[in-house]
C-alpha distance (Angstrom), angle and dihedral (degrees) to the residues before:
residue distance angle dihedral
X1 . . .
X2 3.63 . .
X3 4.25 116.0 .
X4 3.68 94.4 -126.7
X5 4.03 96.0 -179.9
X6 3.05 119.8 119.3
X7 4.43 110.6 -88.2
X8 3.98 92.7 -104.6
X9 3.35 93.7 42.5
X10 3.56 86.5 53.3
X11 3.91 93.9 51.3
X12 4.14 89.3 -123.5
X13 4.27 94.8 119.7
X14 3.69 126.6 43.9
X15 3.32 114.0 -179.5
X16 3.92 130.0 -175.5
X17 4.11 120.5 -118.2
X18 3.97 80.1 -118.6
X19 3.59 97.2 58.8
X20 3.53 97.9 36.0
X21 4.24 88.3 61.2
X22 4.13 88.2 43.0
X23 3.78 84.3 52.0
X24 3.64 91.1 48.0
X25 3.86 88.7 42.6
X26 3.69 81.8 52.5
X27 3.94 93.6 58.0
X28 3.56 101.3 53.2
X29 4.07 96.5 47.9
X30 3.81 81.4 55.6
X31 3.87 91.4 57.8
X32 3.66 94.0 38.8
X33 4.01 80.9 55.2
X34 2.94 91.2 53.6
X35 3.68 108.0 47.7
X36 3.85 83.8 63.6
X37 3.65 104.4 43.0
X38 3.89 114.5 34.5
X39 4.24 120.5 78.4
X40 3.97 114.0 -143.7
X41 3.54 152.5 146.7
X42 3.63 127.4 -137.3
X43 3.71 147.3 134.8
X44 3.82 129.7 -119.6
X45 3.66 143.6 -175.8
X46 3.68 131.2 -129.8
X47 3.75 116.6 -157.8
X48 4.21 126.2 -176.0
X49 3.56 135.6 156.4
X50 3.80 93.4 9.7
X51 4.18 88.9 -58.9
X52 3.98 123.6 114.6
X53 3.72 129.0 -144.2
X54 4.21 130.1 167.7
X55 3.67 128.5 -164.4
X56 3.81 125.8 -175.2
X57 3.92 115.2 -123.3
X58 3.74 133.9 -156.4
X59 3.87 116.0 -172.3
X60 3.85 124.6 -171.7
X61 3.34 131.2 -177.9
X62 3.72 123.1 -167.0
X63 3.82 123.9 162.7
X64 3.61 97.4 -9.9
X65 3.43 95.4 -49.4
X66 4.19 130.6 122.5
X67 4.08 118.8 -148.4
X68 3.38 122.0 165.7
X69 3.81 144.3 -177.2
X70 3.81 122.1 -150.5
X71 4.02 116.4 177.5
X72 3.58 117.4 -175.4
X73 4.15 110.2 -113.9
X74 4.26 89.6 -164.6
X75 3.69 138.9 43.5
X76 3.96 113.9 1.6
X77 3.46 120.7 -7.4
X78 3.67 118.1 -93.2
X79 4.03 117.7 174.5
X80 3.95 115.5 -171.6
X81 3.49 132.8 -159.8
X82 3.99 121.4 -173.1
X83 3.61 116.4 173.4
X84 4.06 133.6 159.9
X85 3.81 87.4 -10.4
X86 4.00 95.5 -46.7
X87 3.89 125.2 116.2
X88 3.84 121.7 -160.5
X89 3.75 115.6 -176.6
X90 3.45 122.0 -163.2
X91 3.44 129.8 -156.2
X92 3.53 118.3 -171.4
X93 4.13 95.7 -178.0
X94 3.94 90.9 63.6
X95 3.67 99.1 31.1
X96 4.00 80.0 -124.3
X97 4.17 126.5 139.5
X98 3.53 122.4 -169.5
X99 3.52 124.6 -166.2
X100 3.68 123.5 -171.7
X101 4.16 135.9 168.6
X102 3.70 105.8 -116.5
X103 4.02 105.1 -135.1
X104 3.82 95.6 147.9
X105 3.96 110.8 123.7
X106 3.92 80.0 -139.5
X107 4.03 114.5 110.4
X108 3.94 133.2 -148.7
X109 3.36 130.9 -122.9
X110 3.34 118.1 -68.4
X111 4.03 101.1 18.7
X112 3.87 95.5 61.6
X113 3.31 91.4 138.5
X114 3.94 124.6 109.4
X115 3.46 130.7 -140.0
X116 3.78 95.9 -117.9
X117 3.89 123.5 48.7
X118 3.45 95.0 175.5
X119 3.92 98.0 79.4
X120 3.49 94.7 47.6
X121 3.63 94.8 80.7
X122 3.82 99.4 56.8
X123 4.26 80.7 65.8
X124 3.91 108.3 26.6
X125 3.69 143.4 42.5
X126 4.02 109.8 -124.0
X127 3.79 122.5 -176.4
X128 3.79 134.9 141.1
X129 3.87 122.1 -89.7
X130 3.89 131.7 -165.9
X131 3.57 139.5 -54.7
X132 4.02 124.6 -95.6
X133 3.55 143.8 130.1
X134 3.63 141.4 -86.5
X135 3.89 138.2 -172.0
X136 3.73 77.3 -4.7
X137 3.53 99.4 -59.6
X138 3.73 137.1 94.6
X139 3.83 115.5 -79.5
X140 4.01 124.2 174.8
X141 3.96 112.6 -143.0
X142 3.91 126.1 -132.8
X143 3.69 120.8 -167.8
X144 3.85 123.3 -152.0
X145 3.87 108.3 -166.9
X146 3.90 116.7 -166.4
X147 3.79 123.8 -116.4
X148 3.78 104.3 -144.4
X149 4.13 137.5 -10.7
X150 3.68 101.4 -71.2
X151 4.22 97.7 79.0
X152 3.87 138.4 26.7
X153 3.71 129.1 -117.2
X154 4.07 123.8 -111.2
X155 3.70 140.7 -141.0
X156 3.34 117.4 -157.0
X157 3.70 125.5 -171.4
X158 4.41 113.4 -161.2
X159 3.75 126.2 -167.7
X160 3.60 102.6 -109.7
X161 3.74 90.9 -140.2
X162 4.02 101.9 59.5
X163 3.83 105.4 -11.9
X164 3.34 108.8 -104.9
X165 3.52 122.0 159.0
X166 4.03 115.9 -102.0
X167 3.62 104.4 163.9
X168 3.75 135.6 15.6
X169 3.93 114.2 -171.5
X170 4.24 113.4 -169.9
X171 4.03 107.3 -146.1
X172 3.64 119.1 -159.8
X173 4.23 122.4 -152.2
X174 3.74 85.9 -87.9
X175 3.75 101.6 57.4
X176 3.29 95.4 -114.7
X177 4.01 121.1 131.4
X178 3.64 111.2 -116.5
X179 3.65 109.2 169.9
X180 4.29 130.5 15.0
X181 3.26 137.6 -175.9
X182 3.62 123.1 -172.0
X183 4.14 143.3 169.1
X184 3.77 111.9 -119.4
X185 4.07 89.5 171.9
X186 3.68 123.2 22.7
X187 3.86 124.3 177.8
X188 3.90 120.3 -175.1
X189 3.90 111.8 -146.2
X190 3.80 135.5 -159.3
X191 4.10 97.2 -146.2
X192 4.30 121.8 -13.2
X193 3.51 101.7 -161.2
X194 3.29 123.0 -127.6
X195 4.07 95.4 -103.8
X196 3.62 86.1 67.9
X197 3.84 94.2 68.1
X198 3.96 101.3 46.9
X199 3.44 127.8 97.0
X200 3.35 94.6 -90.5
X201 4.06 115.4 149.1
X202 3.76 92.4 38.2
X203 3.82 105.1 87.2
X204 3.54 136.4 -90.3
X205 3.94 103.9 -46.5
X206 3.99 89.8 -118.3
X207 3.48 98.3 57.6
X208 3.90 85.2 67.6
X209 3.79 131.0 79.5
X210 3.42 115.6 -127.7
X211 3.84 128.2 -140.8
X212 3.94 113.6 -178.9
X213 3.47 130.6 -175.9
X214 3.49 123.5 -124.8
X215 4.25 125.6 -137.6
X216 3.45 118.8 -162.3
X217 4.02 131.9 -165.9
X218 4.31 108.6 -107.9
X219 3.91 105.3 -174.4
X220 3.54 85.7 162.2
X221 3.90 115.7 48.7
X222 3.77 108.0 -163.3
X223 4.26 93.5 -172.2
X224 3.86 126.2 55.6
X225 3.85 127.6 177.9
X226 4.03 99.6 -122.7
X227 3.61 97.4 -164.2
X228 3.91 100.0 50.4
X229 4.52 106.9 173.4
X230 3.81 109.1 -110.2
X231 3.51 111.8 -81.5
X232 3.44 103.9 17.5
X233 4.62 113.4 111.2
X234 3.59 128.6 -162.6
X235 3.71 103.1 -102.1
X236 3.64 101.1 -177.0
X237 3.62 146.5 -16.7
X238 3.62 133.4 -166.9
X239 3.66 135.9 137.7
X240 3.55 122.5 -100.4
X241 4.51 152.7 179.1
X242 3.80 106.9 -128.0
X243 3.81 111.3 -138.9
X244 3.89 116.2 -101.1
X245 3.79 82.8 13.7
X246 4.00 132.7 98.4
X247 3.86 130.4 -132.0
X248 3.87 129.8 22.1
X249 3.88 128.3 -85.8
X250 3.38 132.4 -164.6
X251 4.29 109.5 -116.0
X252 3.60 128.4 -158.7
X253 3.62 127.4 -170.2
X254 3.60 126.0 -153.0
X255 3.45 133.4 171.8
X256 3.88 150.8 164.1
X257 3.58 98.3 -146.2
X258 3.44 110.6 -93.4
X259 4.24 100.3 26.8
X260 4.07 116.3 51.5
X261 3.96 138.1 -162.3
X262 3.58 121.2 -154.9
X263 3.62 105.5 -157.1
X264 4.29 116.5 -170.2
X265 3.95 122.2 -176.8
X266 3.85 100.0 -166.2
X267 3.83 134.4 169.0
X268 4.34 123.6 -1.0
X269 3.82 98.7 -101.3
X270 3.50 124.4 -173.0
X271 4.23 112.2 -90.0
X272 4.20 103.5 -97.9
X273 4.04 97.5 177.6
X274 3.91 106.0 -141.1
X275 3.88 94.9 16.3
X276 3.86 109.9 138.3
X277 3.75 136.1 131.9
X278 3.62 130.2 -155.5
X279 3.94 130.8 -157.1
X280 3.57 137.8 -177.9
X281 3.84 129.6 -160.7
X282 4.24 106.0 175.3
X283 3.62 100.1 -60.4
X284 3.99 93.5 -14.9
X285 3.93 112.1 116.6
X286 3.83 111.8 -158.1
X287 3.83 112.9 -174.5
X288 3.78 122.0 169.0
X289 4.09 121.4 179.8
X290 3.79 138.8 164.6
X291 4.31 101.6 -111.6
X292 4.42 115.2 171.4
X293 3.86 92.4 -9.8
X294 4.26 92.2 -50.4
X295 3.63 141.9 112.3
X296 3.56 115.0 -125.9
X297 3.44 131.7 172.7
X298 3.97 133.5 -162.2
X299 3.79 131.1 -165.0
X300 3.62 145.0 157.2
X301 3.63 140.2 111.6
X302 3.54 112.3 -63.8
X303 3.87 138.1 75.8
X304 3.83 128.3 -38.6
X305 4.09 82.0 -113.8
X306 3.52 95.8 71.6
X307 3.87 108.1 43.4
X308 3.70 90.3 45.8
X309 4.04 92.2 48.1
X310 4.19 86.8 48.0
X311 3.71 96.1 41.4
X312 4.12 98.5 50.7
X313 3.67 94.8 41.6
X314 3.91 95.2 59.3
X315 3.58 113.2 123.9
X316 3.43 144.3 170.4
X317 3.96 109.9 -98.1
X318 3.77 103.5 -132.0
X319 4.16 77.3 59.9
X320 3.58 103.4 44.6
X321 3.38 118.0 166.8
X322 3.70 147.3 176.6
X323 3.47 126.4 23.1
X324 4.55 125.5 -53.8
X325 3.78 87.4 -106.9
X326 3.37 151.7 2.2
């Protein structure tokens, strides 16, 4: 009779805590490969905070280069377009297209992956997790476990065949599942042409307004964040005009790697001690406070901790205070 447990339990493979985190290091460079190799169409939800959304993706990759089209399948019709770091959003209710330069250290669903592994280490616990199935096929899961308060963990579900991510889970320090997104429908393609990921469906493009943000060169930064969470750099900063919104803030992007904080010191506002608002989106932290007479605003995906830590310590640099970090 056939041993059907599984091979550990059957004490056939021993492998080493070393070679179990290469092996999981090995895992997510095959879905970052595959993020920027593989053409296919799909569709995927998106469920927060106990509500449920899906969207319909087609991703193309032609000389190196990632474009995709998402169109909303629920509530009012979205259609987005990223390409070569640009994002146009169309939306066909309000006649309205924004287009904006995407310079957050954030990712989207499925190329989560960074560029460098190595770092990720120093700042989270990575190992390999069970086998399962996803979109009907079988997917291998990795599991990337948070060293401190400043970032959440990840699961992340790969198609066992070529890597590609299926399912990304967002864990907060509780345990508890804040943010998912998963393929219902995936369809592997040979060559998507490049029709297929235009904004085609939407209208003619001059029946829609057009608000475009604006990015500007900032040699000189005059604000810094002076208590910056271990780990986390300051990838860029530049100064920039929001789309749909007036006036020019100074942005600076920080980030660890795999998690990202936008942080945006806008207009002089008048000093309101104690006036501070916080939002959350799934696993998106949006907190905006009055700090030496300015707005600034900090967001990205990780706990409340960290945006509120980044966003009150912003000074101005010819007043720096307090120490680089916590």
């Amino acid at each position: 009779m056939k041993d059907r447990r599984p091979l550990w339990a059957a004490g056939l493979v021993l492998i080493s805590g070393a070679a179990f985190a290469d092996s999981a290091r090995v895992w997510l460079e095959r879905m970052q490969n595959a993020a920027h190799t593989l053409d296919y169409t799909g569709t995927f939800v998106y469920r927060h905070d106990r509500l449920l959304s899906a969207m319909r993706i087609v991703h193309r990759v032609a000389h190196g280069r990632v474009t995709e089209r998402l169109t909303t399948l629920d509530g009012r019709r979205q259609v987005i377009i990223r390409r070569h770091g640009q994002i146009q959003c169309y939306l066909p209710h309000d006649h309205v297209e924004f287009i904006e330069q995407r310079v957050m250290a954030l990712k989207a669903f499925p190329a989560l992956i960074p560029a460098h592994l190595k770092v990720l280490r120093r700042y989270y616990a990575i190992h390999l997790g069970g086998l399962g199935r996803v979109a009907g096929v079988a997917a291998r899961l990795v599991v990337i476990d948070p060293r401190d308060d400043f970032r959440y963990g990840y699961r992340l579900w790969a198609d066992r065949k070529n890597g590609l991510l299926l399912k990304a889970t967002v864990i907060n320090h509780g345990g508890k599942a804040i943010e998912q997104f998963l393929f219902t429908h995936l369809h592997l393609r040979r060559r998507i042409p490049a029709s297929a990921v235009g904004p085609i469906g939407v209208g003619h493009a001059d029946t829609y307004k057009e608000e475009r943000g604006e990015l500007f060169p900032d040699p000189t930064p005059t604000w810094t964040v002076t208590r910056v969470p271990p780990g986390f750099r300051l990838a860029m900063h530049l100064m920039r005009r929001m789309a749909g919104h007036k006036g020019i803030v100074q942005h600076l992007v920080y980030s660890d790697g795999l998690a990202g904080v936008s942080v945006f010191i806008g207009r002089r506002a008048p000093r309101k001690p104690g006036h501070a608002q916080l939002y959350r989106l799934g696993a998106l932290h949006v907190f905006r406070a009055v700090v030496d007479h300015r707005m600034v605003t900090a967001l990205g995906d990780v706990p409340t901790l960290t945006v509120e830590t980044m966003a009150l310590s912003v000074r101005p640099l010819a007043r720096r205070l307090g120490p680089a970090a916590p």
